[in-house]
Each structure stands twice: as C-alpha cells, then as structure tokens.
RODO-2510 file (C-alpha; in nm, 4 decimals, decimal comma):
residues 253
     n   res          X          Y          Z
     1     x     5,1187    -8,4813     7,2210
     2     x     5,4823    -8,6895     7,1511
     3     x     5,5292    -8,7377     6,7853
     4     x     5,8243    -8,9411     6,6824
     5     x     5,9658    -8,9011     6,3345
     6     x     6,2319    -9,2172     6,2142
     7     x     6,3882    -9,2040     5,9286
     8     x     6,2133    -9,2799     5,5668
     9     x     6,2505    -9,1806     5,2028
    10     x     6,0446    -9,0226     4,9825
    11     x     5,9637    -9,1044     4,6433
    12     x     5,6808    -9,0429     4,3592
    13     x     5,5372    -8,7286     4,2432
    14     x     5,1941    -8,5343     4,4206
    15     x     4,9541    -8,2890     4,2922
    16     x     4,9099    -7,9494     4,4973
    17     x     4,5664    -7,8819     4,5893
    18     x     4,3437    -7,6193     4,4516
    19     x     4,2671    -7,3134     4,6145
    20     x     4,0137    -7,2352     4,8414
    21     x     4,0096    -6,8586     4,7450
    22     x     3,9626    -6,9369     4,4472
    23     x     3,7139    -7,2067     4,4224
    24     x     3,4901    -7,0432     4,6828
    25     x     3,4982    -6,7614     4,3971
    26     x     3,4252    -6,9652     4,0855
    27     x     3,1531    -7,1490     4,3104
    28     x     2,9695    -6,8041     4,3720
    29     x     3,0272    -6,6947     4,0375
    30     x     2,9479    -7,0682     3,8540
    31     x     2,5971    -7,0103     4,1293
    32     x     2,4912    -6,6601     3,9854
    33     x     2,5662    -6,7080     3,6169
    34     x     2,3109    -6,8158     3,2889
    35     x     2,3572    -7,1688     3,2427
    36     x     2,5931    -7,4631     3,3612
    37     x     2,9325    -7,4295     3,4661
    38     x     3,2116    -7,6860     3,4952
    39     x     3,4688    -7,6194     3,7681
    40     x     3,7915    -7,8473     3,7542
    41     x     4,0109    -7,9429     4,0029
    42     x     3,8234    -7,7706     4,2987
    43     x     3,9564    -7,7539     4,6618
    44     x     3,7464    -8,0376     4,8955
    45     x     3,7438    -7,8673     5,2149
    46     x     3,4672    -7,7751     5,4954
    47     x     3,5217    -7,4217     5,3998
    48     x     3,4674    -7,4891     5,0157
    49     x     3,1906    -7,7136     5,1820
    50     x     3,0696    -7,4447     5,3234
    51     x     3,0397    -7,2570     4,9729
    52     x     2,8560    -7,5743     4,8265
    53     x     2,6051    -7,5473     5,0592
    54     x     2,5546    -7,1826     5,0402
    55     x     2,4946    -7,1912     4,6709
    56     x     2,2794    -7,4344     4,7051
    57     x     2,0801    -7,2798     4,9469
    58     x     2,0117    -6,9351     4,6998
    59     x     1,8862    -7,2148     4,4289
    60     x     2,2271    -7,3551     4,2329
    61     x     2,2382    -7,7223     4,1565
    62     x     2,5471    -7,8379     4,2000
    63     x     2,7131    -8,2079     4,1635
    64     x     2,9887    -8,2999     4,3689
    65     x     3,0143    -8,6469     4,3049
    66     x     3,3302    -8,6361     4,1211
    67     x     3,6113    -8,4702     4,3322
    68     x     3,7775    -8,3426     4,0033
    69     x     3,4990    -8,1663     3,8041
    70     x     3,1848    -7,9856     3,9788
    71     x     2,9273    -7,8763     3,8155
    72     x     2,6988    -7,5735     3,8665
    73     x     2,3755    -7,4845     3,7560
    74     x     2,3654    -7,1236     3,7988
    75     x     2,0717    -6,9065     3,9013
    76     x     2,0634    -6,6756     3,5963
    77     x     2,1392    -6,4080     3,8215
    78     x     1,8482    -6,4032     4,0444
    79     x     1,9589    -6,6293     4,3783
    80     x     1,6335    -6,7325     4,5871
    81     x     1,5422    -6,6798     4,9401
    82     x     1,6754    -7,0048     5,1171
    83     x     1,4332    -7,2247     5,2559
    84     x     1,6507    -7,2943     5,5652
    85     x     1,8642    -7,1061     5,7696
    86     x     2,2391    -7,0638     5,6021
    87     x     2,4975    -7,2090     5,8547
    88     x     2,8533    -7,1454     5,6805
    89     x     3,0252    -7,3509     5,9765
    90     x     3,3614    -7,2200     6,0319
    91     x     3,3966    -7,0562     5,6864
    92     x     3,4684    -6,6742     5,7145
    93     x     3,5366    -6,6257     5,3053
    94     x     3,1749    -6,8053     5,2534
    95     x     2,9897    -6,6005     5,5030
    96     x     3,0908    -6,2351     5,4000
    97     x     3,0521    -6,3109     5,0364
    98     x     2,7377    -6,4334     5,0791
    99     x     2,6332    -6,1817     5,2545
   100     x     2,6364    -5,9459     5,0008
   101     x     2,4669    -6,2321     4,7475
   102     x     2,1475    -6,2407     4,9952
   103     x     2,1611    -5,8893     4,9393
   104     x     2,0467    -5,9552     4,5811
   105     x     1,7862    -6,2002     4,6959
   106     x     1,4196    -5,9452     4,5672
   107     x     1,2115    -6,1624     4,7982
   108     x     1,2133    -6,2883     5,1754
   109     x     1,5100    -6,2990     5,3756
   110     x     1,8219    -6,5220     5,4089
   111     x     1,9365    -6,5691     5,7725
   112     x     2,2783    -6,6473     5,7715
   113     x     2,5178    -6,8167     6,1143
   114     x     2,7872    -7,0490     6,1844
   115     x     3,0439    -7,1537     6,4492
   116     x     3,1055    -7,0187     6,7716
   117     x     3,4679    -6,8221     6,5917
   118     x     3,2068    -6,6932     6,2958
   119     x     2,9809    -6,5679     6,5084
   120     x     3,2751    -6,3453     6,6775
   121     x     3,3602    -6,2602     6,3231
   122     x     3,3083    -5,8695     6,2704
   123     x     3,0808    -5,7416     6,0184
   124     x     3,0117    -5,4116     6,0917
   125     x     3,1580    -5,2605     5,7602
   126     x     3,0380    -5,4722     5,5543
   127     x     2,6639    -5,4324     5,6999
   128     x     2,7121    -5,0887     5,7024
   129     x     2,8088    -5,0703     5,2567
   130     x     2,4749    -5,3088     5,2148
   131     x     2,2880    -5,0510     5,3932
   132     x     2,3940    -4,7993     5,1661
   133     x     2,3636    -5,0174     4,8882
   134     x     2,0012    -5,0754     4,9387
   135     x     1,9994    -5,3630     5,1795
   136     x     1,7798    -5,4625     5,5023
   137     x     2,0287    -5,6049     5,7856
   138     x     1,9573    -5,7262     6,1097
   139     x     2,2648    -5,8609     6,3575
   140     x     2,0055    -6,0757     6,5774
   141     x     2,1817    -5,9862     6,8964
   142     x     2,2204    -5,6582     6,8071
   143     x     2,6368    -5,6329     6,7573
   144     x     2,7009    -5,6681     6,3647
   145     x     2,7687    -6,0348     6,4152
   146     x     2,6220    -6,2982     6,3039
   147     x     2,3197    -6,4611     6,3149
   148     x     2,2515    -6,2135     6,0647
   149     x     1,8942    -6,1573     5,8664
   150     x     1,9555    -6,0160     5,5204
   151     x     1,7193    -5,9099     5,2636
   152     x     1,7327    -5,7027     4,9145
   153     x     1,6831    -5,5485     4,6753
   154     x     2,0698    -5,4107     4,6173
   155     x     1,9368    -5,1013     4,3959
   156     x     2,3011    -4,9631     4,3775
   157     x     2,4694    -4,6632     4,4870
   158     x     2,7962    -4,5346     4,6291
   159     x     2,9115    -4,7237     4,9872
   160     x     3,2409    -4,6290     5,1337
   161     x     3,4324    -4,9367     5,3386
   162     x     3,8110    -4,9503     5,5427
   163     x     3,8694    -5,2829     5,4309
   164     x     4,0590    -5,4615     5,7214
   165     x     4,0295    -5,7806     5,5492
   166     x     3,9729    -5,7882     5,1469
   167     x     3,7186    -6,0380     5,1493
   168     x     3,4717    -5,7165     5,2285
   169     x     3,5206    -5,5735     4,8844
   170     x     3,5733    -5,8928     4,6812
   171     x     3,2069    -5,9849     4,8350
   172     x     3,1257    -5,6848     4,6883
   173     x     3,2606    -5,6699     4,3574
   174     x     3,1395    -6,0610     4,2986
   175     x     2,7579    -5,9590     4,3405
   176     x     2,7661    -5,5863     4,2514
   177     x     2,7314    -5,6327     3,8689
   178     x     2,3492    -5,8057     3,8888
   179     x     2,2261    -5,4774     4,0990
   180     x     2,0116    -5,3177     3,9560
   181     x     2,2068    -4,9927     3,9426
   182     x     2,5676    -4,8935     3,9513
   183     x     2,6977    -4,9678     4,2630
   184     x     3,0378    -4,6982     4,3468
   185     x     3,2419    -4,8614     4,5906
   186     x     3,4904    -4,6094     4,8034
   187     x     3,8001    -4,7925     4,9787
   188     x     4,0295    -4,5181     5,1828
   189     x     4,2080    -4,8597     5,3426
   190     x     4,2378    -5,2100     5,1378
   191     x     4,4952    -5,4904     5,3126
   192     x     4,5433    -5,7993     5,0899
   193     x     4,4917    -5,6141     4,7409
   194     x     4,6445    -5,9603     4,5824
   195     x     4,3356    -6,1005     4,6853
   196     x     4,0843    -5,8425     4,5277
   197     x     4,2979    -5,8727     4,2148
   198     x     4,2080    -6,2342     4,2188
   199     x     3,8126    -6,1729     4,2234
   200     x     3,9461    -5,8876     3,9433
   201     x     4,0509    -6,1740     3,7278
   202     x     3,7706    -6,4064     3,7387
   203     x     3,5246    -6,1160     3,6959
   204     x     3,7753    -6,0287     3,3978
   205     x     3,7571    -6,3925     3,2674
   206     x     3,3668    -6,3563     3,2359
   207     x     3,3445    -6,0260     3,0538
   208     x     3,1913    -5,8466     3,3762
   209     x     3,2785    -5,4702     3,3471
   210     x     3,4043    -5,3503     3,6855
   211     x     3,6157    -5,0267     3,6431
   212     x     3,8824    -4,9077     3,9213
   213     x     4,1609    -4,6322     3,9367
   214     x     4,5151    -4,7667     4,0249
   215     x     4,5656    -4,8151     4,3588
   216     x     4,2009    -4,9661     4,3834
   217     x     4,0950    -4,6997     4,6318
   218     x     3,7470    -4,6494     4,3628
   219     x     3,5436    -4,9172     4,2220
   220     x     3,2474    -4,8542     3,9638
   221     x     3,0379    -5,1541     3,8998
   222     x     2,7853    -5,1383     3,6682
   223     x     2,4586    -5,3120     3,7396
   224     x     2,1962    -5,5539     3,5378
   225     x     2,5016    -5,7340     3,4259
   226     x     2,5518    -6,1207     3,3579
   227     x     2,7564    -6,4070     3,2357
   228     x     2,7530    -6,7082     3,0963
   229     x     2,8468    -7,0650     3,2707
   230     x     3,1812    -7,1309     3,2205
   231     x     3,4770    -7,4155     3,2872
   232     x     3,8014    -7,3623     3,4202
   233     x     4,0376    -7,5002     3,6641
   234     x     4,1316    -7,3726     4,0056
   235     x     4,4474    -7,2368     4,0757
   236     x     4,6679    -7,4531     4,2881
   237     x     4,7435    -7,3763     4,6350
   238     x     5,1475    -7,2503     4,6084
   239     x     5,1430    -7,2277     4,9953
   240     x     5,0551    -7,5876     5,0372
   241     x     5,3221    -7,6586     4,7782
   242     x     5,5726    -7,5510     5,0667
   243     x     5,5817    -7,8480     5,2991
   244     x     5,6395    -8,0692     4,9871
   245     x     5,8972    -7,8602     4,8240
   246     x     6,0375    -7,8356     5,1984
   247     x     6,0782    -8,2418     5,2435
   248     x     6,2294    -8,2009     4,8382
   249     x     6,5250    -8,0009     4,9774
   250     x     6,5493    -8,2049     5,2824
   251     x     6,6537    -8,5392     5,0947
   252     x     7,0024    -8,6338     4,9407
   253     x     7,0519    -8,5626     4,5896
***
C-alpha cells in the first residue's frame, strides 16, 4: 500500500464517538431490565452489532433505526432460549458477556460461535465460574472454545476466576444479580480493574446491589434482583478523541 498525504487544512468541529464498552454494557443491561430503555448516542460498530443481535436473540426488542437513540425492550429479567444459533462475529466483549446471560436462560440451550479469531478466543475460566455457578457448558470440540452450548439455571454460589482479561468478571457481575441466589465471586488476579469499575457504575446507576472489598479481589452479588429501563448516554470514546486532538496540535495557531 503507497498512501500519499498533500497538504490541506482543517476546519469545523466533530463529535467523538461513543464507546463500545460501554454501549455493549447498557445494551445487556437495557436487554435484561423491566420495561423500555432509551440509550443515546450509542457506538455503531460490528462489535456493538454484535451486541444488538445477541439481545435480540435472548428476546429484547430493540430499534435501531435512529443512529442517535436506541431503544430496548428489556426481558424483565428472564432472557429466552434463542431460536437460532448466536454468532457474535468478531466481537470478544459480546461473546463472554453473553455467555454468562445464557447462563440465566431456565429453559433449552443457547449455542453461541463466531469468527475464525473468536473461536481461538479462550474461555476456559470463565466456563469453569458458570460451572460452579450452576451452569451446563459444552465447548463442542472439546477445548473451552467456542462453539459453545450453554444452558441454566445460574442458582448462585461462590466461583473463583484469575481474570486475564476483565471482561470475565464484568460478564459476571452484569448477570449475577437475576440468579436466583447470591452468587460470591473470588478474583486472586484482575488486569484492567478500570474496566470492571465501569460495569460497577452502570450497575450503580440502576440501584443493583453488588458489594466488593477494596482492591476488588471479593465480589458478593445478591440474586432475584432487577431494574427498571432506563435512558442515558454513552460515554464518548477519549481514545478516538486522540487522532483528532493529534491533527489539532499539528496545525498553525
């Protein structure tokens, strides 16, 4: 590939897009909850594509028609068994949080794939909390990846994970409060706590209790929780911010 930059000028102003952490979490959360949900200025992406589908899959209705507002009809905490097979493409954030929502799923089973890079993705961890959680997983080839074949009921209990990559305890925390128990959650290693503080916040934002010492090595998650729909923005992406506030410095005053 040649590219071949001449020189140009800049002018106007640009809005930074959402994020997909976070709308991939208010779309699980808008999916699950009692009654509609509005979420402004989500992230259009095939990940948060990905997400869309998902939820719609376990029963949400969700309208996507205008690229600034979605809205959600939730589940009232009960997701369905999918009538088709869940293919989260290339999104890694959709799959292992929903793996943990077909957990919750008290009938039939939710078989769950994507790309060729998902299905290298390991899950081994994760599978192994469910299981001690209450769940029924099967890694079709036998290797804790994916195709995977999930089914519930999450009746709560303690798990222990060595979280590698956060997204293995935020899937948990976002679908722990509608077990029907108290689900403990043990966490001797957690990289990217930012990002569990993020699912922290939302849960926060909806009243869901979810209790945790200091260094967020304990979680206690209370089950038969809910919440209401809700509406709220997204958070805008600050690292996509960079290559605009990059081309910003470049310029003459």
């Amino acid at each position: 590939m040649y590219l071949h930059a001449e020189k140009s000028t800049l002018k106007g102003s640009v809005a930074i897009p959402g994020s997909k952490s976070h709308t991939i979490r208010a779309l699980v959360l808008a999916a699950l909850a009692h009654g509609s949900s509005k979420i402004l200025s989500p992230l259009e992406s095939l990940d948060t594509r990905a997400g869309v589908e998902a939820c719609r899959a376990f029963g949400a209705k969700i309208d996507t028609s205008d690229p600034n507002c979605w809205l959600v009809d939730g589940v009232n905490g009960q997701p369905q068994a999918p009538n088709d097979v869940i293919n989260v493409g290339n999104s890694g954030t959709t799959l292992y949080i929903i793996m943990s929502t077909a957990a919750l799923v008290r009938e039939g089973w939710t078989v769950i794939t994507g790309d060729a890079q998902i299905r290298r993705r390991p899950c081994d961890k994760l599978i192994h909390a469910l299981h001690s959680l209450g769940a029924e997983i099967v890694s079709t080839r036998g290797n804790c990846l994916c195709p995977l074949v999930i089914r519930g009921p999450w009746r709560g209990g303690c798990a222990s994970i060595e979280a590698i990559t956060s997204q293995w305890v935020s899937s948990i925390l976002l679908n722990a409060p509608l077990a029907s128990g108290e689900t403990i959650l043990n966490v001797p290693l957690l990289n990217e706590a930012p990002y569990v503080q993020m699912t922290l916040d939302w849960l926060k934002r909806l009243n869901v209790q979810v209790d945790h010492n200091a260094d967020m090595s304990e979680f206690r998650i209370p089950g038969g929780q809910a919440w209401c729909g809700f509406e709220r923005p997204v958070a805008a992406d600050f690292s996509s911010a960079t290559f605009f506030l990059v081309a910003g410095a470049a310029l003459d005053a």
